[in-house]
TORFI-370199 format. One record per residue (C-alpha): residue number from 1; x, y negated, z negated. Coordinates in steps of 0.5 Angstrom, whole numbers, plus 500, padded with zeros to 3 digits. Each point is the difference from the previous one (the first is absolute). Layout:
// residues N
[r NUM, [X, Y, Z]]
...
// end
This chain:
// residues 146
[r 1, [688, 830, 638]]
[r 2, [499, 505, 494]]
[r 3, [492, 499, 501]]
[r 4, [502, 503, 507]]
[r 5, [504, 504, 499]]
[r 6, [494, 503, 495]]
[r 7, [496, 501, 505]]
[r 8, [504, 503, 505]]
[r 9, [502, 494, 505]]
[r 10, [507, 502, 500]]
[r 11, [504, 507, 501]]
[r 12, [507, 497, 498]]
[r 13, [503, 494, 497]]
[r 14, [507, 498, 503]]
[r 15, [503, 494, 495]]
[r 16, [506, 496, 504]]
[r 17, [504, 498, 494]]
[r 18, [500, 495, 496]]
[r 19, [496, 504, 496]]
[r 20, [499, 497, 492]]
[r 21, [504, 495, 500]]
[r 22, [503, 503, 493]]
[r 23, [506, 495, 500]]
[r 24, [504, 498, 493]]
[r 25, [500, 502, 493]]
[r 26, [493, 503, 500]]
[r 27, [501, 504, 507]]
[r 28, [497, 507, 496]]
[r 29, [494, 497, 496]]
[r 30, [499, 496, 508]]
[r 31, [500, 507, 503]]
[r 32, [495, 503, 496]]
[r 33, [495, 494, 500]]
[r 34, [500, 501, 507]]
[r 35, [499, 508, 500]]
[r 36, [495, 500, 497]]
[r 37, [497, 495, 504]]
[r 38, [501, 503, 506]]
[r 39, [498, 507, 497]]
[r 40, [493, 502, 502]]
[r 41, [504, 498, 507]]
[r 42, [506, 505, 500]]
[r 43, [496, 505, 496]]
[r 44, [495, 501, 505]]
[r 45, [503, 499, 507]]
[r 46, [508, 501, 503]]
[r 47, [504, 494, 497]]
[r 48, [506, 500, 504]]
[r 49, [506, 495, 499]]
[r 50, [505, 497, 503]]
[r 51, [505, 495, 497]]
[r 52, [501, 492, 500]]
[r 53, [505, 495, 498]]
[r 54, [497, 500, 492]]
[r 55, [501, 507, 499]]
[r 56, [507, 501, 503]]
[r 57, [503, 493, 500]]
[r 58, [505, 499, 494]]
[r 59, [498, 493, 499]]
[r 60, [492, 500, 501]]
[r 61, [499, 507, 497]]
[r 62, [503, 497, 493]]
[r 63, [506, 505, 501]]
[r 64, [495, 506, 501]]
[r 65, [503, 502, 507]]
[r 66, [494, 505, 501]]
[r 67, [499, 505, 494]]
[r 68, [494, 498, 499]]
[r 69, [498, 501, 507]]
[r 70, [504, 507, 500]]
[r 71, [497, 501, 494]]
[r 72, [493, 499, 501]]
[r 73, [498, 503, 507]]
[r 74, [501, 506, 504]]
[r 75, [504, 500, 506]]
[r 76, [500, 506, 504]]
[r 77, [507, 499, 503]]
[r 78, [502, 506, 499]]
[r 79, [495, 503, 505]]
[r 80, [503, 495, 506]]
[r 81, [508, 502, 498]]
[r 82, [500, 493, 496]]
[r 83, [505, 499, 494]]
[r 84, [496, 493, 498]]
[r 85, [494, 498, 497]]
[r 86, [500, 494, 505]]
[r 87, [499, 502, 506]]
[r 88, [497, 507, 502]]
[r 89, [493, 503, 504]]
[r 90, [495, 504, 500]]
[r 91, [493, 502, 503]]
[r 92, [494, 498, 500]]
[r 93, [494, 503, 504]]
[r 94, [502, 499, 507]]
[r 95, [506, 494, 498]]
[r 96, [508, 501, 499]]
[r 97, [501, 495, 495]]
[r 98, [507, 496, 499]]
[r 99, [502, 496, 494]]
[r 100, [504, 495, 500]]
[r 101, [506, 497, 495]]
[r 102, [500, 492, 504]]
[r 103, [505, 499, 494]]
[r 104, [505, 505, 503]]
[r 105, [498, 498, 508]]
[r 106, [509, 501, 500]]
[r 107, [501, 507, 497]]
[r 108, [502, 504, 505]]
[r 109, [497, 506, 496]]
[r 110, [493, 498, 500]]
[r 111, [501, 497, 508]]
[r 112, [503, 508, 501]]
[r 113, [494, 503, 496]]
[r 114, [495, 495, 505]]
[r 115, [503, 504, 505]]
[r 116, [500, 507, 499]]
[r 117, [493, 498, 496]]
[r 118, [497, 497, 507]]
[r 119, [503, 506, 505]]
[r 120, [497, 506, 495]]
[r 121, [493, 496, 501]]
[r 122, [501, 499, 507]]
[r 123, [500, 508, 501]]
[r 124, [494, 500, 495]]
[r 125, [495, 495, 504]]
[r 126, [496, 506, 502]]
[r 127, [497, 500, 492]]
[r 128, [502, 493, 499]]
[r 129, [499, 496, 506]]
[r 130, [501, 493, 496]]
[r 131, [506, 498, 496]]
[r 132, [500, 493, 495]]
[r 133, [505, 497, 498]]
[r 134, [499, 496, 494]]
[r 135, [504, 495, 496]]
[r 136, [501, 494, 495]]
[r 137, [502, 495, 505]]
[r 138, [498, 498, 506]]
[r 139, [504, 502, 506]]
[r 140, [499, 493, 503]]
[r 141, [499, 494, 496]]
[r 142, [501, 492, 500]]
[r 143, [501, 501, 491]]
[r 144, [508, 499, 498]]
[r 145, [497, 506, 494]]
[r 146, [497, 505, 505]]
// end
């Protein structure tokens, strides 16, 4: 994907979670080796981010509940009326984009911020005409884990 991105294939990354694994005693050295990896990715093209079970789960983030996810990638929540890093929008061409905390799919919060997000792009179809919705988890799955 880093070689096309290099030649223009793509317009926008979207990574759905689960993002470097960086579980344990050396989370932040795990965090780094991945970011540089990914840099001539996320340094050339938007690199949005939306949070899975090991960047916010206690027992699989090795206690990190999200910091480093916070921490190391820009969320544009504040522009949609969000107040958290895991769930927010934003537009791209003639796309409303949603992301979604699968992880907090019971938080009244974020099912009230879905809902006011979902009636303000629905009066702006005119410019945005294409609404996704994106996640970690599927919406619908035989795995007991997703």
């Amino acid at each position: 994907m880093v070689d096309a991105t290099v030649t223009r294939h793509y317009d926008m990354a979207i990574h759905l979670g689960d993002i470097s694994y960086a579980n344990g005693k050396y989370r932040e050295f795990v965090w780094d080796i991945w970011g540089n990896m990914v840099q001539p990715l996320t340094s050339s093209l938007p690199y949005m981010v939306t949070p899975g079970n090991h960047e916010i789960d206690p027992d699989e983030s090795g206690g990190e509940l999200g910091i480093a996810y916070q921490k190391r990638f820009y969320m544009p929540m504040a522009n949609t009326g969000s107040r958290s890093e895991y769930w927010y929008s934003w537009d791209y061409g003639q796309i409303h984009f949603v992301s979604v905390s699968t992880s907090h799919s019971n938080s009244r919060t974020q099912q009230r911020w879905i809902a006011n997000d979902l009636s303000v792009a629905a009066r702006r179809r005119q410019i945005t005409p294409w609404i996704i919705v994106v996640g970690h988890d599927p919406p619908y799955s035989s795995n007991e884990y997703h």
